[in-house]
N, C-alpha and C positions, 0 to 999 in steps of 0.2 A: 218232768225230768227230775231225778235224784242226782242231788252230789253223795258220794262216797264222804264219809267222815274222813279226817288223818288217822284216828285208828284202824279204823276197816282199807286205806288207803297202806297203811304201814304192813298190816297182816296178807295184804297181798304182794308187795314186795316181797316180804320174807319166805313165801310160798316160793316166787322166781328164784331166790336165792339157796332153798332149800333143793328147787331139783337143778339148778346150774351146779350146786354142791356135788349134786350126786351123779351129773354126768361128768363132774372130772375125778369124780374115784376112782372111776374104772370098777370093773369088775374085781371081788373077793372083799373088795370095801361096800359097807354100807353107813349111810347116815342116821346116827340114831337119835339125835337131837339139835337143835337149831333156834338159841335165845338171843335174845338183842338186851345189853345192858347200855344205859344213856353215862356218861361219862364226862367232866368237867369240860374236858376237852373236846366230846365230842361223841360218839359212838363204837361199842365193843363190839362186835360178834360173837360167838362161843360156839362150834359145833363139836358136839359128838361125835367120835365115829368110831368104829370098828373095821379094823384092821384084820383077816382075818380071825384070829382068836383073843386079841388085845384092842383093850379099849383106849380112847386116848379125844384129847381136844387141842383142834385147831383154834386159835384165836387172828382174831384181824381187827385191827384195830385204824379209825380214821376220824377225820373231822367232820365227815358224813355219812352216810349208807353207804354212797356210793363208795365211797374211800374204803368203808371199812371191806365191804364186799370184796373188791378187787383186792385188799393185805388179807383178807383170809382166802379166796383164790389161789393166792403165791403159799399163803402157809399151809393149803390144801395138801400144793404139789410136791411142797418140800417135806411135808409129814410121810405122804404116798411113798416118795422114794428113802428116804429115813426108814421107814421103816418094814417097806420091801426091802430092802439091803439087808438090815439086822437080822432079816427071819431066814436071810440066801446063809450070815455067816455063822449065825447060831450053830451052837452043835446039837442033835437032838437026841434029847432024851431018851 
């Protein structure tokens, strides 16, 4: 029997993280990137994503994975509707 290293153990979190990302985009969003930065305090997140035509990053930030996971979750859904909003009140070109 093999143990998983913590690295190969962390790359697969970030895998679950990367498509729970991408099922609260919903559709017209896509994730285009998904880094983990280690931080004094604890752990960053950083996702990419595209917004229809506009790119843009969520951050979530925690004192662990899990922490950070779930504060970029919430800044998923607040990015989603931010900036579904802005593209309903824009005027267009």
């Amino acid at each position: 029997m093999t143990h998983a290293t913590s690295g190969e153990a962390e790359e697969r979190y970030l895998a679950e993280i990367r498509a729970d990302c991408a099922d609260w985009l919903g559709p017209g969003a896509e994730l285009l990137d998904l880094r983990r930065e280690a931080t004094i305090g604890g752990v960053r997140l950083i996702a990419r994503i595209r917004f229809g035509n506009r790119d843009c990053e969520s951050v979530g930030v925690g004192e662990s994975m899990l922490a950070a996971h779930s504060a970029l979750r919430a800044q998923i859904l607040f990015d989603r509707i931010r900036y579904g909003f802005s593209a309903i009140v824009q005027p267009r070109t």
